[in-house]
C-alpha positions as CSV (number, residue, x, y, z in Angstrom):
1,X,6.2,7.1,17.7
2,X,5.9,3.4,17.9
3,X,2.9,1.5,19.1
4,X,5.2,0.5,21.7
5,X,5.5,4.2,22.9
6,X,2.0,5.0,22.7
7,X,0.9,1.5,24.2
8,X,2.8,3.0,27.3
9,X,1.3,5.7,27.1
10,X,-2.1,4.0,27.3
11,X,-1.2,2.2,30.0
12,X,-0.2,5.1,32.2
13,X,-3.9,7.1,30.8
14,X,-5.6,4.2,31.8
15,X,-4.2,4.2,35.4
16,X,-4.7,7.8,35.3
17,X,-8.6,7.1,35.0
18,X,-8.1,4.6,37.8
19,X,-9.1,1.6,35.2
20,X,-7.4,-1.6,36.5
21,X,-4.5,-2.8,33.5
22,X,-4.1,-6.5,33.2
23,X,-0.4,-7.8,34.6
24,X,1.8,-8.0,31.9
25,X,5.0,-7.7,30.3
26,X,6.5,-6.4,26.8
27,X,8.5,-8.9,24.8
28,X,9.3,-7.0,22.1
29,X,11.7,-9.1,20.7
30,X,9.1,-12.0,20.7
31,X,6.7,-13.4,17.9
32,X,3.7,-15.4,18.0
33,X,2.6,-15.0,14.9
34,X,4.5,-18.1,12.5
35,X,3.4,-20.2,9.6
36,X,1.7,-22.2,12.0
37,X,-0.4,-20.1,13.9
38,X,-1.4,-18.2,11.3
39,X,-2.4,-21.4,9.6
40,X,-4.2,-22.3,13.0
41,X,-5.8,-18.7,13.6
42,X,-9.0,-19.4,11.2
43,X,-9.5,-22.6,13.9
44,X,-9.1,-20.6,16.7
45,X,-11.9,-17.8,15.8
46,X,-14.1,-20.3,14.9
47,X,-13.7,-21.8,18.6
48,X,-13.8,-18.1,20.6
49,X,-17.2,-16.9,18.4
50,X,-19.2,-19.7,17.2
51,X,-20.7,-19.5,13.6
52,X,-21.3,-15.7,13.2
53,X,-22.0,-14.9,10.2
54,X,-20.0,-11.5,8.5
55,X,-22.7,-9.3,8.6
56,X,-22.9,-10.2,13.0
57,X,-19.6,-9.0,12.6
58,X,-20.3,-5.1,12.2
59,X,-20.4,-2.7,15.3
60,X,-19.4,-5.6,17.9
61,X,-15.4,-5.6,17.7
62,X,-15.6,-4.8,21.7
63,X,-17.5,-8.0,22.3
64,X,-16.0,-9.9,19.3
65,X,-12.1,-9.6,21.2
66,X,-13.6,-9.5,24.3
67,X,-14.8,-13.0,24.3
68,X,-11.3,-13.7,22.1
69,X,-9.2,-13.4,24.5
70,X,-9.4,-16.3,26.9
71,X,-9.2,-18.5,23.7
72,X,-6.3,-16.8,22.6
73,X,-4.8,-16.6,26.2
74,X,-5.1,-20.6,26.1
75,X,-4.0,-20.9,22.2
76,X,-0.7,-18.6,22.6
77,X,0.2,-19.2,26.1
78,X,0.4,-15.8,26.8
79,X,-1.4,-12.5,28.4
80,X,-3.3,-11.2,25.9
81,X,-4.9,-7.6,26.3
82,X,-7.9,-5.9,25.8
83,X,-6.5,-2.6,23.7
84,X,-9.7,0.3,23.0
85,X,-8.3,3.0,20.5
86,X,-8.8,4.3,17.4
87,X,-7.4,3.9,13.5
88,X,-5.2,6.7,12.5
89,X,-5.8,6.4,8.2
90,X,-3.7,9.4,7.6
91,X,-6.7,11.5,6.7
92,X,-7.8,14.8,9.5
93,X,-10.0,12.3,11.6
94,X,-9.1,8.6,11.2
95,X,-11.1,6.1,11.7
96,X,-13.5,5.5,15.3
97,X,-10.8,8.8,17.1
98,X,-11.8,9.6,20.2
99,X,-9.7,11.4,23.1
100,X,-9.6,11.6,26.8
101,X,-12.6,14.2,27.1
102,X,-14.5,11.3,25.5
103,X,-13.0,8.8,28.1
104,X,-13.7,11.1,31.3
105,X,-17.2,11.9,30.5
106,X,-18.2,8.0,29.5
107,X,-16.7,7.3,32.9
108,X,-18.6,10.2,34.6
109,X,-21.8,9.7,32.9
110,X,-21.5,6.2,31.2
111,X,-22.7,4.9,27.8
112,X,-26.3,5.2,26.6
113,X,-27.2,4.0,23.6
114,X,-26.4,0.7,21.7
115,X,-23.2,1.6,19.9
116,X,-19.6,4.2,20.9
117,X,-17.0,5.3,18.3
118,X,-14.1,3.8,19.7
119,X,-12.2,0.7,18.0
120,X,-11.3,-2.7,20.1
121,X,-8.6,-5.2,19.0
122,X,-6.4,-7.5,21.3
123,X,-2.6,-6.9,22.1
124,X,0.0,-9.4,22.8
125,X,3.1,-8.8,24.8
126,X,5.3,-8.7,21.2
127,X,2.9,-5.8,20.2
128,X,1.9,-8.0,17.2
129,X,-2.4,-7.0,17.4
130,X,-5.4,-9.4,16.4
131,X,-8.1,-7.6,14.8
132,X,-10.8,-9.9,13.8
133,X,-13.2,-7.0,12.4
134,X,-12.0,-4.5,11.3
135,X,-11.4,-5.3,7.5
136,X,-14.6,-7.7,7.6
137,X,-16.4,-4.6,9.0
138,X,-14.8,-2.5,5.9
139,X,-15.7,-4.8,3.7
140,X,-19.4,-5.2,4.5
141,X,-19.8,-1.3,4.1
142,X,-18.2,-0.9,0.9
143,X,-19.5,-4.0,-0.8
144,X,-16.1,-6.0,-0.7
145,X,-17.0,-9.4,-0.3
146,X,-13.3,-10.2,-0.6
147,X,-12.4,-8.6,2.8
148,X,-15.0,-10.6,4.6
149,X,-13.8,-12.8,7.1
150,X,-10.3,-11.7,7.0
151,X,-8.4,-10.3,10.3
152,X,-4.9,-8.9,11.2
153,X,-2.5,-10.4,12.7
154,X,0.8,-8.8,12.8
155,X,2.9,-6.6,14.8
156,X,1.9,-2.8,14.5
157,X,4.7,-1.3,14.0
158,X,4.7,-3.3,10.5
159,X,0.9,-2.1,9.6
160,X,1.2,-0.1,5.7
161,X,-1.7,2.6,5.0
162,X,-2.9,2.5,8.5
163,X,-1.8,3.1,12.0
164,X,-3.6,1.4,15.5
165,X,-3.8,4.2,18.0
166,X,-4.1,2.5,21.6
167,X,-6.3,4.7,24.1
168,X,-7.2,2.7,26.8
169,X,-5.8,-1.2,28.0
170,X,-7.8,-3.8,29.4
171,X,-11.7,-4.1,30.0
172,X,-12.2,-2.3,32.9
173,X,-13.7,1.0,30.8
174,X,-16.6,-1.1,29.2
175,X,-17.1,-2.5,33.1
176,X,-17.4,0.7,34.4
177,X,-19.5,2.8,31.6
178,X,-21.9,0.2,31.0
179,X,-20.4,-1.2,27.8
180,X,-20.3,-4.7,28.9
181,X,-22.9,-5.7,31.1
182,X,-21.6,-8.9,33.1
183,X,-24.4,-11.6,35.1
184,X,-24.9,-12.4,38.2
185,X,-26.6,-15.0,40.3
186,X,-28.8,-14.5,42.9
């Protein structure tokens, strides 16, 4: 199936769970990702996250691309989503899989604690996916310093070794478990 498919398919389980899915529109036939923004990308991380330093990296991808996507909104010119899923590996469990009992009962009971298993990256309308943690993340844990401060930035569908398996689009679900806590004036 291609992430295409089972972005649909996210969509439609994320309405189902009456989470509110961005506006957008697939251009499958579009891509972002040139010499030239690839050669920009490093500039625009730097500009949606500060100075962090790898190891700040590990265990935040859901506020790492949440805070990426206005700047990437305003770098591309395009609707840039908030995707929640999981990394299929090809071994029995993959990497952060969870499924829709694990949805329905963060929604019923919310999140305690200070970390989830679930996996956060951003989606554009091409299907071409920014992950800015993952292989930094990887690379902290098994003492790869060469990984560090890399990202992907491709289309899916052209992903070797690995598979991203969307869940759940937009930020709605870390709005209404707790996830992300937002401020308020009084």
């Amino acid at each position: 199936m291609s992430y295409a498919q089972e972005w649909a398919i996210a969509v439609e389980r994320s309405e189902r769970f009456n989470l509110t899915v961005p506006a957008h529109q697939i251009e499958p036939e579009r891509r972002w990702f040139d010499d030239k923004a690839l050669a920009q990308f490093p500039y625009i991380v730097r500009d949606g996250l500060g100075d962090l330093g790898f190891e700040d990296v590990v265990a935040q991808c859901l506020a790492i691309h949440y805070r990426m996507i206005p700047v990437v909104q305003h770098w591309l010119g395009c609707p840039v989503l908030f995707t929640l899923g999981w990394i299929d590996t090809g071994t029995e469990r993959g990497m952060f899989r969870f499924d829709e009992a694990f949805v329905a009962e963060k929604l019923r009971r919310g999140h305690l604690g200070s970390t989830v298993n679930m996996h956060a990256w951003l989606t554009l309308p091409s299907m071409e996916i920014i992950d800015v943690s993952l292989a930094t993340s990887m690379g902290i844990a098994q003492n790869r310093p060469e990984m560090h401060g890399m990202a992907i930035t491709r289309h899916a569908d052209e992903l070797k070794g690995m598979a991203y398996k969307p869940m759940l689009v937009g930020e709605d679900f870390l709005r209404k478990t707790g996830l992300m806590v937002e401020w308020r004036t009084l």
